[in-house]
N, C-alpha and C positions, 0 to 999 in steps of 0.2 A: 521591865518587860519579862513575865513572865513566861512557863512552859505556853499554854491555853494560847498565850499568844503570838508567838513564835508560832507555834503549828498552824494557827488561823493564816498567819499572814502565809506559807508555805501553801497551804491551800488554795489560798485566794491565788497567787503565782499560775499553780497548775493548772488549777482551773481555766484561767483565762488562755493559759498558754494554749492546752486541750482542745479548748474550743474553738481559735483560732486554727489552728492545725489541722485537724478533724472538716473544718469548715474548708478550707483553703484542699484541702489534699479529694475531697468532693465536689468541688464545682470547679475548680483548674484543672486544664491539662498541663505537663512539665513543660515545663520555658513557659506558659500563658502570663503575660502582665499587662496592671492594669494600671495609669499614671492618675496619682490621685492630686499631686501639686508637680510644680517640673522637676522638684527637690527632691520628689517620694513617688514609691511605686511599689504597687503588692506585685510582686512577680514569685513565681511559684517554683522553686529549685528544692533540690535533694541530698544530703548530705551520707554519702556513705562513709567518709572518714570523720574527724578530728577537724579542731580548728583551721578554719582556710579551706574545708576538702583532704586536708595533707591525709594520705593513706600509707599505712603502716607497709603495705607492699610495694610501696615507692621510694623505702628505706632498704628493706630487709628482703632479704631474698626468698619468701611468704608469696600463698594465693591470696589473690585478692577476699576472700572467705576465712580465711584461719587471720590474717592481717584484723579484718573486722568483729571478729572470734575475740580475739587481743583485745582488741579497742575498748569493746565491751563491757568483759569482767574486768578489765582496768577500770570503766567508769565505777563499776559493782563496786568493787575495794573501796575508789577514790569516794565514794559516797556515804562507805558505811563510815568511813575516818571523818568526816565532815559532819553525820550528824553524832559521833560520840562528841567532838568538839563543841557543838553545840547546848546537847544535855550538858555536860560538863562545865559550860559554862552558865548556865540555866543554873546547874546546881549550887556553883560559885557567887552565885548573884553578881556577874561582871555586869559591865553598863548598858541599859539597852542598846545603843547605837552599834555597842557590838554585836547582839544578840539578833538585832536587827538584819546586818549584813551577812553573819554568817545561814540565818534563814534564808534569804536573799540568794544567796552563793548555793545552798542546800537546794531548794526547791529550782533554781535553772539547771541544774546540774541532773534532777531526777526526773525533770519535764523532760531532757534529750535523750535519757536511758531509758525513758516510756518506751520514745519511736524505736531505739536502738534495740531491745528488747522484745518487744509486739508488734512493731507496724507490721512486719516480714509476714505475721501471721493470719494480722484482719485487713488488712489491703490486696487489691490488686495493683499490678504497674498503673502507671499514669503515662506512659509512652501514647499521643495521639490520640488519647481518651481520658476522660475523667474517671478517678477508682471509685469504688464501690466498697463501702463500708461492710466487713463480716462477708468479703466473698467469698464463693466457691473453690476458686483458682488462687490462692494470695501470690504474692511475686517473689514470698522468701520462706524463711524459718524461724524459728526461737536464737534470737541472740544475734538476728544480720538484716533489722530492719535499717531502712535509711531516714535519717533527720530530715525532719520537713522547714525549710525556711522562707520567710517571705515577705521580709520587711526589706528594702533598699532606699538607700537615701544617696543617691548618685548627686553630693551638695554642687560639682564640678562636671560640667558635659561639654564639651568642645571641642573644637576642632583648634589646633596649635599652628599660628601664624607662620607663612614660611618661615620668616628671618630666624625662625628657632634653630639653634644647632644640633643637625641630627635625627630631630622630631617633627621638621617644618610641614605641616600640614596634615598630623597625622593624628587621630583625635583623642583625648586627653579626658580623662574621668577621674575624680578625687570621693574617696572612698566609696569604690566598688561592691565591698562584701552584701551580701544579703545573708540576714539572719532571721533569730523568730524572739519571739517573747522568753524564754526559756534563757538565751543567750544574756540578753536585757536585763535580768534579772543578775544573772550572775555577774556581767558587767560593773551593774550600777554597786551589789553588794562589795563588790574589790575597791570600789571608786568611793566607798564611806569609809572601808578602812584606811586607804591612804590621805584621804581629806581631813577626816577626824580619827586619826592616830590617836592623837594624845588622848582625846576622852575614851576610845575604844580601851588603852591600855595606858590605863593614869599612873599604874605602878612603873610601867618601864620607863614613861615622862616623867615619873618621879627621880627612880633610880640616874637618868641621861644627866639631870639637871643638878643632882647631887655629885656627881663623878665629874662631872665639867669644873662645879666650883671648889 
């Protein structure tokens, strides 16, 4: 796998992600969802922290805006280091499957710095109305838009039998989160390195295997 194509596929990433997003953040209003199987639901949520929602001013004693501020140019840094990693390894001629998931990891990581970055600038709120693309009024600044997500897959919905201890009748969800494409991408690229280790890093499976015997 070459440069040409590590960037195609990081493209291809954004793109879809973009277009979702853009789509979704236009014809939803915030909390609006829509059940597409009992397992899956586009439902439209906002992300103004970090994974989970977690906000940096629920740590630090920070405005909810400098917290976001942070978050930010952390993602900036975290980005430029992931694609010198990349070239680098491009350069190296490592194996595609590495090359593969670090693009993977690269492009989710720069689809949520889009929104983080710009949304604040071409949107309006979504509070009890749908935004409007390139408005008048946007609902932020450079560097404090919110992450748009809107995939949930609620596999678990119930209500939990009395006899339960503690929880008896109280209703019970199994993976809650709602994400976006963006997320997905980054996900699945961590989930090739840890599946295929060995061929991602055939030297260090060399090196394990000679130190063992």
């Amino acid at each position: 796998m070459n440069l040409k194509k590590s960037i195609l596929l990081i493209v291809a990433v954004l793109l879809i992600d973009q277009i979702f997003k853009i789509y979704i953040k236009t014809n939803f209003k915030l909390h609006e969802a829509v059940e597409v199987f009992s397992w899956f639901r586009i439902e439209f949520v906002e992300n103004e922290g970090a994974a989970w929602g977690t906000k940096l001013s629920d740590i630090l004693p920070i405005s909810d805006k400098t917290g976001k501020l942070i978050l930010t140019v952390f993602r900036l840094f975290a980005i430029s280091g992931i694609g010198y990693w990349l070239y680098e390894s491009v350069k190296d001629k490592k194996p595609a499957v590495l090359l593969a998931s670090i693009a993977l990891i690269f492009a989710g990581a720069f689809g949520n710095i889009i929104d983080s970055v710009f949304y604040g600038l071409i949107f309006d709120h979504s509070y009890n109305q749908v935004a409007t693309l390139f408005a008048e009024d946007p609902y932020g600044t450079l560097f404090h838009g919110k992450v748009v997500d809107m995939l949930h897959f609620p596999l678990i919905d119930t209500t939990l039998p009395d006899w339960v201890p503690g929880m008896g009748g109280e209703r019970f969800t199994f993976f809650d989160p709602v994400f976006n494409i963006a997320d997905s991408a980054i996900s699945v690229g961590v989930a090739i390195l840890l599946v295929f280790h060995k061929k991602a890093f055939p030297k260090d499976a060399e090196e394990s295997q000679e130190n063992a015997v």
